[in-house]
Structure formats: C-alpha cells, structure tokens
C-alpha positions as CSV (number, residue, x, y, z in Angstrom):
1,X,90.4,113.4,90.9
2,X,87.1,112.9,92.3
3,X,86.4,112.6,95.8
4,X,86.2,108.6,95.8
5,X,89.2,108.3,94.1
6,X,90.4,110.6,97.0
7,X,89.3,108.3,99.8
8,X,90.7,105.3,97.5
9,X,94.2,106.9,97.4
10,X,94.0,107.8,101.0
11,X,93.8,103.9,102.1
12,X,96.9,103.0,100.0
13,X,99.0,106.0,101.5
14,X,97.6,104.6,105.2
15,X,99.4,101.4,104.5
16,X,102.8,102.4,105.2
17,X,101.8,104.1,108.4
18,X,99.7,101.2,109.4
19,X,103.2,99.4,109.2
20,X,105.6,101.6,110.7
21,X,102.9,102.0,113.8
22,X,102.3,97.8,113.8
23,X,105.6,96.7,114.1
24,X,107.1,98.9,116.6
25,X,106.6,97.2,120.0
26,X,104.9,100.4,121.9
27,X,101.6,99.5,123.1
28,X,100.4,102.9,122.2
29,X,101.4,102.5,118.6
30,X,99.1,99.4,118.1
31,X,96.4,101.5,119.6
32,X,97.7,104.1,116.6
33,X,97.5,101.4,114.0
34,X,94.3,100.2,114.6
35,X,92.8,103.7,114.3
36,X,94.2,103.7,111.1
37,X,93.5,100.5,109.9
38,X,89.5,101.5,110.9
39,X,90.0,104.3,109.2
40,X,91.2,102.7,106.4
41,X,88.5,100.0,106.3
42,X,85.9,102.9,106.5
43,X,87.2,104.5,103.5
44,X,86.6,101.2,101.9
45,X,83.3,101.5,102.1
46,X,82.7,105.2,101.7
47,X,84.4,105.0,98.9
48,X,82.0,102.7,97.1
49,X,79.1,105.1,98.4
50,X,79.9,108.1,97.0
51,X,80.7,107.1,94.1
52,X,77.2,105.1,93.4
53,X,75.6,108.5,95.3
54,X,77.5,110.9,93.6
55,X,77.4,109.3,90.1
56,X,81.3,109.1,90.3
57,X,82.1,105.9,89.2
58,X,84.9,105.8,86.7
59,X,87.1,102.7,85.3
60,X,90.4,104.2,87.7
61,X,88.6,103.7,90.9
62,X,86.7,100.3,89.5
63,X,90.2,99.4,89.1
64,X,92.1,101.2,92.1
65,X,89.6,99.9,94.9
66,X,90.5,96.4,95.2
67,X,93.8,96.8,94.8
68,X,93.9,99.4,97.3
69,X,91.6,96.3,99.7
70,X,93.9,94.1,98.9
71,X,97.1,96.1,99.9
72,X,95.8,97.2,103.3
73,X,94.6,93.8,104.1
74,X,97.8,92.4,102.7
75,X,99.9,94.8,104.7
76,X,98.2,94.3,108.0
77,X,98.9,90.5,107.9
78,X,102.1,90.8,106.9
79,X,102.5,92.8,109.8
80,X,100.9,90.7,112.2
81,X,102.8,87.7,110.8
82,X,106.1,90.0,112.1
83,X,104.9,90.5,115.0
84,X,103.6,86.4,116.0
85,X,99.9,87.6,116.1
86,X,99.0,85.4,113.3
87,X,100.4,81.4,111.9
88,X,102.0,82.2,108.0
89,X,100.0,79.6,106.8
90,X,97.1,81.8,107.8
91,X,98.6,85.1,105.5
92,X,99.5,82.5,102.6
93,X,95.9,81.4,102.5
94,X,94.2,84.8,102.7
95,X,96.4,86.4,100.3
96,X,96.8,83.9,97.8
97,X,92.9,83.8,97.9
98,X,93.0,87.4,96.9
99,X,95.6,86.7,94.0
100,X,93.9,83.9,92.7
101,X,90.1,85.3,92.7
102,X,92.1,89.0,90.9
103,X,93.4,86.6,88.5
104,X,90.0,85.0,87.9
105,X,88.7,88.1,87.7
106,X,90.8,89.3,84.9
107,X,90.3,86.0,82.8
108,X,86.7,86.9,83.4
109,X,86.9,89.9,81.8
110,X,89.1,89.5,79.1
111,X,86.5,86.9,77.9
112,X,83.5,89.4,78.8
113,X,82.5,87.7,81.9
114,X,81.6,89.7,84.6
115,X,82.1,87.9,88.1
116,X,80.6,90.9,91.1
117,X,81.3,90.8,94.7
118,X,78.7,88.7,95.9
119,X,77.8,89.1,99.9
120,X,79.6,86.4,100.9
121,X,82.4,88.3,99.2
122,X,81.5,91.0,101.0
123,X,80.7,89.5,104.0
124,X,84.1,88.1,103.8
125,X,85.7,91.7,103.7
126,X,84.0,92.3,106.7
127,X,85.3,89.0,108.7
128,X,88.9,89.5,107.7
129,X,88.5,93.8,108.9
130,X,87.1,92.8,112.2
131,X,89.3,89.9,112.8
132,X,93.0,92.2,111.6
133,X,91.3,94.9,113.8
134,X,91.2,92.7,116.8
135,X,94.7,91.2,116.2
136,X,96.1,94.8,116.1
137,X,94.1,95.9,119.2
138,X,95.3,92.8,121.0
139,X,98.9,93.8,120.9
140,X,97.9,96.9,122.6
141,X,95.3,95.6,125.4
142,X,97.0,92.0,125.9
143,X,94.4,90.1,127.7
144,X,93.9,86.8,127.5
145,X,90.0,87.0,126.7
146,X,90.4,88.9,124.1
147,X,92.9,86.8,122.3
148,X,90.3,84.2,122.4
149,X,87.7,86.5,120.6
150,X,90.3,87.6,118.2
151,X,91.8,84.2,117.3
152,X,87.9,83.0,117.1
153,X,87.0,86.0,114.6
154,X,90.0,85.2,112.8
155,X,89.0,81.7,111.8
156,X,85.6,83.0,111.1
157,X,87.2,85.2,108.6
158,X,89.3,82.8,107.3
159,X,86.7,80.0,106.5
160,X,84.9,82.9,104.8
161,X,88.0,83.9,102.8
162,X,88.0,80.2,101.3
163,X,84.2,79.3,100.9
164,X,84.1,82.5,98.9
165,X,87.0,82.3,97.2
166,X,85.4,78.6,96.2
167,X,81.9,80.6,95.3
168,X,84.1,82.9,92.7
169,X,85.4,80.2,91.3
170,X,82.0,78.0,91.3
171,X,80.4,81.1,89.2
172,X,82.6,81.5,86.7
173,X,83.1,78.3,85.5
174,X,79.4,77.9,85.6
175,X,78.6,81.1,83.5
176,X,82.2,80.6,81.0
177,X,82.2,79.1,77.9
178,X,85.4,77.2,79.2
179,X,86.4,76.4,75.3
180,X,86.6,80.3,74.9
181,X,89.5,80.3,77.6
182,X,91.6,77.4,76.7
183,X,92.8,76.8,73.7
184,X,91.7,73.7,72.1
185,X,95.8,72.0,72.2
186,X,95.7,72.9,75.7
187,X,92.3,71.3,77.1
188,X,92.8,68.4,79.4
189,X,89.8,66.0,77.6
C-alpha cells in the first residue's frame, strides 16, 4: 500500500468516528467531529497530490477515492439529517447526485468514455466540505449568525451539487455515441 492509498483508507476509517462524535449531543464532541471531518477533507486532497507528485497513481486508489468522498460526505449528512441540522430533502438531493453521476461514470467507461472531474466538480467538492463543516461547527458554537452563514453556504453548495451534476450529464451525452449504450429494441425514437 502506497502512501495515497494510506491517506485514502484513513478517510473511510474517519467515517465512523465522524459519526459516533456527530451524533452524541456534547458540544465538545461536534467540535471533535469537525476536526475530523477537516481532517478527512484534507486527506482528500492530499491524497490526489501525492499520488500525481509521487507517481503513485494506481487503478485501487483511482477507484477507492471517490468512494471514500462519497462515504464521508454521505456520512456527515446523514448525521446532520439525525441531528435536525439539515432538511432530508437536502441529503436525498446531494446523495443521489453522487449515485447518479458514479453510475454515469461507470456507463462511461464501460463504453470507453472518459467523463473527468471538471472544476465545477471540483468546485462543488469544495462547497459541500465548507458548508457540512459549518453545519458540524454550528452544533458546537450555536449562534444565531453563524447559522445564517452555514445555512447560506449550504445552498451554495447545494446549487453546485446540481448544476454540476447537470454539466456531467451535459458531457457525456455530448461526447457518447448514445446508439453504443442502448440497444437498438430499447431506444425511445
């Protein structure tokens, strides 16, 4: 296991503990949570770096690192959605953007379509980490100001969690040979 790899596996076993910490109702542990949760996020992108740096990029962390994204972010919302920081509606939409654009990214491949992260992907990433960091330090400050901020981040994050999820979409069918996906019995024209 390289050291990428390392950092990759180290976000997924910070989920639980994100959890545990998130849910309980001590201020103290949301201040706990969201030190891991940034320390998760960093490894997110550390991970990425040192693998481009190091020449260390292998197919098992091309494939580990977004599901390991995609579990933290998952877990954190899920958590917040326990604990009334955040509407379900909210968590249905972010998650089930992840799903579908994983899904879309499989079909991709399996047709030799490669769709990248583009920077409002990336961007997006970014959005949804500040805004679950804010939720979780909310719990543990509780001031009405920064509610505001975090609720106000949080719909920043959200709007980029659809438009991109719309761009992934936009790309691929634009770059597919749809024909080559769906059979010809199962075409709508």
């Amino acid at each position: 296991m390289n050291l990428p790899i390392g950092l990759t596996v180290t976000r997924i076993v910070a989920v639980p503990l994100l959890m545990v910490f998130l849910i309980s109702s001590s201020r103290v542990h949301a201040l706990i949570a969201a030190a891991i949760f940034i320390a998760a996020a960093i490894t997110d992108w550390a991970d990425g770096y040192f693998a481009r740096r190091r020449n260390e990029v292998t197919t098992v962390g091309t494939l580990l690192d977004p599901i390991a994204d995609k579990l933290l972010v998952a877990a954190a919302l899920v958590s917040l959605l326990q604990i009334d920081k955040i509407g379900a509606w909210m968590v249905v939409v972010i998650i089930g953007r992840e799903l579908l654009v994983t899904g879309l990214r499989a079909v991709a491949a399996g047709v030799g379509v490669i769709v990248p992260a583009s920077r409002l992907a990336k961007w997006k990433t970014v959005g949804q980490y500040v805004a679950i960091t804010m939720l979780i330090v909310e719990k543990g400050v509780g001031s009405a100001a920064f509610h505001v901020a975090a609720i106000g981040v949080l719909w920043v994050a959200l709007a980029l969690t659809v438009v991109s999820g719309i761009d992934y979409f936009w790309r691929f069918f634009t770059k597919a040979d749809f024909r080559a996906i769906v059979p010809e019995q199962d075409r709508w024209s």
